[in-house]
C-alpha positions as CSV (number, residue, x, y, z in Angstrom):
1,X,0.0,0.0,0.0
2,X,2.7,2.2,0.5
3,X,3.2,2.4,-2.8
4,X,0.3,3.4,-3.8
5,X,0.3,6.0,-1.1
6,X,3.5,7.7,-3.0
7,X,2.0,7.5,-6.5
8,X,-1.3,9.0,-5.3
9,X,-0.3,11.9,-3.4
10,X,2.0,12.3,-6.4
11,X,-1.0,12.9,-8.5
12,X,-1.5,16.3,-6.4
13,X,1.5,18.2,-7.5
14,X,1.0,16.4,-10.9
15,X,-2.5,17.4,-11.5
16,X,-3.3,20.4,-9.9
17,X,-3.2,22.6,-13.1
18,X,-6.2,20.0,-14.6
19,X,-8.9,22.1,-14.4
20,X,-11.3,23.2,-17.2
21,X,-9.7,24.6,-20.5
22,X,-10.8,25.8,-23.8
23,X,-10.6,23.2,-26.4
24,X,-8.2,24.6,-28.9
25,X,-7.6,21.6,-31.2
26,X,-6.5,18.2,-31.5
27,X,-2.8,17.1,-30.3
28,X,-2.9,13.2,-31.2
29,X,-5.5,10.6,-31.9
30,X,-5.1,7.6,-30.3
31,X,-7.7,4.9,-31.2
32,X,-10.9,6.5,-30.9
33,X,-10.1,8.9,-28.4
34,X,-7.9,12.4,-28.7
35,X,-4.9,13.7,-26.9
36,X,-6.1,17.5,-26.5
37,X,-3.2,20.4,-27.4
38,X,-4.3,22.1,-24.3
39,X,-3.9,18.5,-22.5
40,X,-0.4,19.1,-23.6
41,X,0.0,22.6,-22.1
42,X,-1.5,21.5,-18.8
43,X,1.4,18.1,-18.6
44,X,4.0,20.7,-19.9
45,X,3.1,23.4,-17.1
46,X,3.4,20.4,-14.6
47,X,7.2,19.7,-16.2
48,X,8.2,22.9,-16.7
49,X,7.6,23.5,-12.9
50,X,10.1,20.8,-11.9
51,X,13.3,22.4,-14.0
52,X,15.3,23.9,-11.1
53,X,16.4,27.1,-10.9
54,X,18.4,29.1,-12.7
55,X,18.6,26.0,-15.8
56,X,17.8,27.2,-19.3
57,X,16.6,25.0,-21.5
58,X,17.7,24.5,-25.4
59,X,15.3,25.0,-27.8
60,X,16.8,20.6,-28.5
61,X,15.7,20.2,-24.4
62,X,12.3,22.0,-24.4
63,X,11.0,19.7,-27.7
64,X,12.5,16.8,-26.0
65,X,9.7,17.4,-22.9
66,X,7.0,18.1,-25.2
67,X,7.8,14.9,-27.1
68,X,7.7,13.6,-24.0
69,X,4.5,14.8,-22.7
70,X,2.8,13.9,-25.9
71,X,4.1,10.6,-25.6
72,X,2.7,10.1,-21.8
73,X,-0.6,11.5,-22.7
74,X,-0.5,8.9,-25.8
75,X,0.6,6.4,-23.4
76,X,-1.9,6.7,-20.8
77,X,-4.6,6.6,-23.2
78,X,-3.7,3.1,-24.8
79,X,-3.7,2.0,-20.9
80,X,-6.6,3.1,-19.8
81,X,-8.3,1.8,-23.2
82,X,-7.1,-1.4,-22.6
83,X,-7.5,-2.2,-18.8
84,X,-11.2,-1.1,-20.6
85,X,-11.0,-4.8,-22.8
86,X,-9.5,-6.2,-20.2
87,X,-11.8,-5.6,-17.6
88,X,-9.1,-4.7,-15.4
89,X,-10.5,-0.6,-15.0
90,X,-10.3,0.4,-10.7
91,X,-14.0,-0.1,-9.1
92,X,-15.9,2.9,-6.9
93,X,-15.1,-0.2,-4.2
94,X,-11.1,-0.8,-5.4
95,X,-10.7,3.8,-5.1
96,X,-12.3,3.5,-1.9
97,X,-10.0,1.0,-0.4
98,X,-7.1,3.2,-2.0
99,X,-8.1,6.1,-0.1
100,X,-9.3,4.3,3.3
101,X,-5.6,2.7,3.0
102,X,-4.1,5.9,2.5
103,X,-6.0,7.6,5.1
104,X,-5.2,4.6,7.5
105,X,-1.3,4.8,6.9
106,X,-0.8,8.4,6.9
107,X,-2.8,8.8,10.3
108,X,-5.5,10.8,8.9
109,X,-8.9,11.1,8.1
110,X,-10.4,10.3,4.6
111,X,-12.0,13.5,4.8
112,X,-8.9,15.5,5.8
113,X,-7.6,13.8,2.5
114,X,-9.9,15.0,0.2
115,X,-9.4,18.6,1.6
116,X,-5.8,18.2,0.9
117,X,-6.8,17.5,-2.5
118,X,-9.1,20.1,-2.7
119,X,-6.6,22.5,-1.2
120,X,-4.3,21.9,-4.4
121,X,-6.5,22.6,-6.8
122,X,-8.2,18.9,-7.2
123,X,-11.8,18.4,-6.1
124,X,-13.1,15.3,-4.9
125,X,-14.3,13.6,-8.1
126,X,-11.4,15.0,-9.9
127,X,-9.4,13.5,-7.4
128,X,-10.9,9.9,-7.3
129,X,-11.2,10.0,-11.3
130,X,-7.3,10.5,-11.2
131,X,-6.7,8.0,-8.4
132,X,-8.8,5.7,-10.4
133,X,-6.6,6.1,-13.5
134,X,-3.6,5.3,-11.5
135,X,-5.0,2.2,-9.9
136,X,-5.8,0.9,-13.7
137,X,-2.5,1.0,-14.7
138,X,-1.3,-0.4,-11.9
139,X,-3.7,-3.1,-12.4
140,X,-2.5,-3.0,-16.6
141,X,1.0,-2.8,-15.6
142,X,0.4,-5.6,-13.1
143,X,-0.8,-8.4,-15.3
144,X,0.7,-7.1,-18.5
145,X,4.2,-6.5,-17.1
146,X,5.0,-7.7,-14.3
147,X,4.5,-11.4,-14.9
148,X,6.8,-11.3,-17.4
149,X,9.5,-10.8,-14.9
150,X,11.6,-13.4,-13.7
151,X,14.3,-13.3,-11.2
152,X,16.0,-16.6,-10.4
153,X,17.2,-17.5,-6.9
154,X,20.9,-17.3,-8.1
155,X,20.6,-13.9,-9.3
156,X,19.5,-12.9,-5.9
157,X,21.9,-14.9,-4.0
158,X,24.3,-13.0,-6.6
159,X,23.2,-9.4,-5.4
160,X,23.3,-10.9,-1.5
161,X,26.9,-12.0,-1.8
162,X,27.6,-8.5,-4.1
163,X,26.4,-6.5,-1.1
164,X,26.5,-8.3,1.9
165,X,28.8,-11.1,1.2
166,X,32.3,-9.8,0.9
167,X,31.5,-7.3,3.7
168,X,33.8,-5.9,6.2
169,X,32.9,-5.9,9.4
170,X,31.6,-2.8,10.5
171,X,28.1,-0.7,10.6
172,X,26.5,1.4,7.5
173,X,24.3,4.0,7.3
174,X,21.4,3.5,4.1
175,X,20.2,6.3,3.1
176,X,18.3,8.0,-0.2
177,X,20.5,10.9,-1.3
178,X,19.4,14.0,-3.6
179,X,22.4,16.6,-4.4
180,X,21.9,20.0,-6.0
181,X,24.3,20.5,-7.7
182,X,25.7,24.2,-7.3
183,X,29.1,25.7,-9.0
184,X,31.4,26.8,-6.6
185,X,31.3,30.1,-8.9
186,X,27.6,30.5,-8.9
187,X,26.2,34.0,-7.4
188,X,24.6,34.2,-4.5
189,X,21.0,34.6,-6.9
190,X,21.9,31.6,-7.9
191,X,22.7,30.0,-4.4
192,X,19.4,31.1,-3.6
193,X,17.5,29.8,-5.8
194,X,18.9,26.4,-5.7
195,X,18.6,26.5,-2.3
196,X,14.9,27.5,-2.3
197,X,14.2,24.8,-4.9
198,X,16.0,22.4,-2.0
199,X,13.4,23.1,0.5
200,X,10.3,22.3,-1.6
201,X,11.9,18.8,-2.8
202,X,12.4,18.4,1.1
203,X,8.9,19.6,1.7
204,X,7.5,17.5,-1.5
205,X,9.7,14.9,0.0
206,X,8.0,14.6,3.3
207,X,4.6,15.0,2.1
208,X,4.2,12.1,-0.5
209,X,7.0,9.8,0.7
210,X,8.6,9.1,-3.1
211,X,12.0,10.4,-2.4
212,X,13.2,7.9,-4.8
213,X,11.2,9.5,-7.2
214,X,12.4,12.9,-7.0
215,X,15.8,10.9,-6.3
216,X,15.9,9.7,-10.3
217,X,14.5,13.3,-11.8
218,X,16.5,16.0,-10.1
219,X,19.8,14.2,-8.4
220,X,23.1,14.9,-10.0
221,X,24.7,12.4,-7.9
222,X,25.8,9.2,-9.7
223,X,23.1,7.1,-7.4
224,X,20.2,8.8,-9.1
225,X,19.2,5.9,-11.6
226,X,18.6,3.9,-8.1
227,X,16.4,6.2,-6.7
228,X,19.8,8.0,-4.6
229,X,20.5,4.4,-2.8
230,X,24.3,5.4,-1.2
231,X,25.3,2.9,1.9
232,X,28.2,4.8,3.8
233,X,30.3,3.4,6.6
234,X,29.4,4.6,10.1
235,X,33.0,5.0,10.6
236,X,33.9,6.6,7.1
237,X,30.2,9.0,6.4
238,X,31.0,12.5,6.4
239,X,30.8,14.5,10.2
240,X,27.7,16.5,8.6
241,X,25.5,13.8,7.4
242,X,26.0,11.7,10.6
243,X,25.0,14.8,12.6
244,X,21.6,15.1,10.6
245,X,20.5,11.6,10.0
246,X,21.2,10.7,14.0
247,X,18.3,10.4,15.9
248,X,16.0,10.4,12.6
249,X,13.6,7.4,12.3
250,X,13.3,4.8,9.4
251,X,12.0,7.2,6.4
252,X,12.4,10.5,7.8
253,X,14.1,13.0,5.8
254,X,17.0,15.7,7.1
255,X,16.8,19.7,6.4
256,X,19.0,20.8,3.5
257,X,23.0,20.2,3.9
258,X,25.1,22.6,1.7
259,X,29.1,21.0,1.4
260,X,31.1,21.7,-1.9
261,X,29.0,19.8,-4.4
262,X,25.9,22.1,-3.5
263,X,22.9,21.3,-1.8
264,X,22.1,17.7,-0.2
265,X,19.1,15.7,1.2
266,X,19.1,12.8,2.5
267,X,16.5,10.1,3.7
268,X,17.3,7.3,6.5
269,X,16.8,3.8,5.6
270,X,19.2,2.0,8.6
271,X,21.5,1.1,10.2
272,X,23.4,-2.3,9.9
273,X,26.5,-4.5,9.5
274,X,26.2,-6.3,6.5
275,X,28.9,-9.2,7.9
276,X,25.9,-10.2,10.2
277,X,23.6,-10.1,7.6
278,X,22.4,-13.5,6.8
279,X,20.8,-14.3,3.5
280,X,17.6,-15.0,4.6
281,X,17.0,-11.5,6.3
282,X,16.9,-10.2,3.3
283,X,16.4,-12.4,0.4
284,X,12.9,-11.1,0.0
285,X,14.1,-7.7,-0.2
286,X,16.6,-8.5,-2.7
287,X,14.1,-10.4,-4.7
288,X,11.7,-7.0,-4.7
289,X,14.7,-4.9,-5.7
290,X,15.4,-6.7,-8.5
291,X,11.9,-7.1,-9.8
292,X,11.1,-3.8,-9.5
293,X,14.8,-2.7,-11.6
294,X,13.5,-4.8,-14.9
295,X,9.5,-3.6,-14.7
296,X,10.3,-0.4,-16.3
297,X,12.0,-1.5,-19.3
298,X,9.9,-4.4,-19.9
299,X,7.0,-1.7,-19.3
300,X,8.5,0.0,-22.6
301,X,8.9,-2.8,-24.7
302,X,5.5,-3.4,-24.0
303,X,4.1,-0.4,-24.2
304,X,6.0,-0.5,-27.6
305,X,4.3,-3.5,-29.0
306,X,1.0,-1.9,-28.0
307,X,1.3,1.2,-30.0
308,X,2.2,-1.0,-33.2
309,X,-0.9,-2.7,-32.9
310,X,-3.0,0.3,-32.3
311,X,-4.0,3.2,-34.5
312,X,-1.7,6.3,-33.1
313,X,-1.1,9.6,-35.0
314,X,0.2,13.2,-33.8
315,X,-1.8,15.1,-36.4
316,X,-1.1,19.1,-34.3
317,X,1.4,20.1,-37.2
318,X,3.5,22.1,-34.3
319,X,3.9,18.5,-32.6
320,X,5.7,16.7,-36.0
């Protein structure tokens, strides 16, 4: 459930632009259905507002994330029309076990959840039509996907003895790690703004949970592709990080911490020795790691042999 919980309070930031626009033409046709040009504005306004600070786009960059917006848009439309032949489209009953499980694990009401929403721009049956969406492909991606993925017991006994098996003795530190990067030449503006832009990942951070997420889109460290996984050495980790990630509990996430590469956060996993660390204790773990590593790209090769068999055309000339 947990998630679900990060993908759904995702949808907040994501979708709080959707509200009503004027129909100004046709982006794509997908099927029988249309991709909207001013459903393209809305998913660009959403990416546009995730570019840090102080970065300037090419004119190469900015048609690289409207190609990529049209090809979400496209994307999600071929889901949601087929979890529609499948069957496999969320129930009123399967959103309101989302948002009772949601409610339940954050510590809050359901309605104190929907006023959240609300507060952001998202009304309640804007907000369940979007949870519902999310749920379906879950569901698509699921049955589709998922089953195709097969991870042997060697390859996780592989990863075990990787990580855990040629070990010192010793204990780590696991964190999730974003860095900012900031030049040492750049202006104080520039400090500034990178810094600002900091504080709401930390604050985004905190509120939906995915700091892997954010992790893989804004890190410039080289751990972003695994979601800013970094395992230090209690007796090696830098004086500042050990000062703000002691006391923290599992999944909290420390204020800013500015060193020479720019601007840090971190989230704490644990603590442990990984010489103590017996195969079973985390085999499962393992096992989850790696299946959720290959979903993705067999998500896309999928996704790929879908829009092949299905009738798909960007006809907005500015779009081609």
């Amino acid at each position: 459930m947990r998630r679900i919980s990060c993908l759904v309070v995702l949808l907040l930031a994501v979708c709080a632009a959707a509200r009503a626009e004027v129909v100004d033409g046709v982006a794509a046709i997908v099927g029988d259905e249309v991709v909207l040009l001013s459903e393209v504005r809305t998913t660009m306004r959403s990416v546009m507002a995730r570019v840090p600070p102080g970065q300037t786009l090419t004119p190469d960059e900015m048609r690289q994330l409207r190609d990529g917006a049209v090809k979400s848009l496209i994307d999600d439309k071929l889901v949601m029309q087929i979890a529609k032949l499948q069957g496999a489209a969320a129930s009123e009953q399967d959103i309101d076990a989302a948002v009772n499980g949601i409610a339940q694990e954050e510590g809050i009401s359901v309605d104190e959840i929907y006023a959240a929403a609300a507060a952001q721009g998202l009304p309640r049956a804007a907000y369940r039509e979007q949870l519902g969406k999310q749920l379906t492909r879950m569901k698509v991606v699921s049955g589709s996907v998922q089953g195709k993925v097969r991870v042997t017991d060697e390859e996780v006994r592989k990863l075990y003895e990787e990580r855990y098996g040629r070990a010192k003795p010793g204990e780590r530190i696991r964190v999730l790690h974003i860095l900012l990067a900031v030049p040492p030449e750049a202006t104080p503006e520039t400090r500034a703004q990178a810094r600002e832009f900091a504080l709401k990942l930390r604050d985004q951070a905190r509120e939906n949970g995915d700091f892997g997420a954010l992790a893989r889109k804004y890190s410039a460290a080289p751990t972003a592709q695994q979601g800013g996984l970094t395992v230090f050495r209690e007796a090696d980790a830098p004086a500042e990080i050990k000062r703000a990630v002691d006391g923290l509990k599992p999944g909290e996430i420390t204020d800013v911490i500015e060193n020479s590469h720019g601007d840090n956060l971190f989230q704490y996993l644990d603590r442990f020795d990984p010489s103590t660390t017996t195969y079973e204790q985390v085999a499962d773990k393992l096992r989850s790691e790696l299946i959720e590593r290959r979903t993705l790209p067999e998500f896309e090769k999928w996704m790929a042999e879908v829009r092949k068999n299905r009738y798909v055309e960007v006809v907005a000339p500015e779009l081609r």
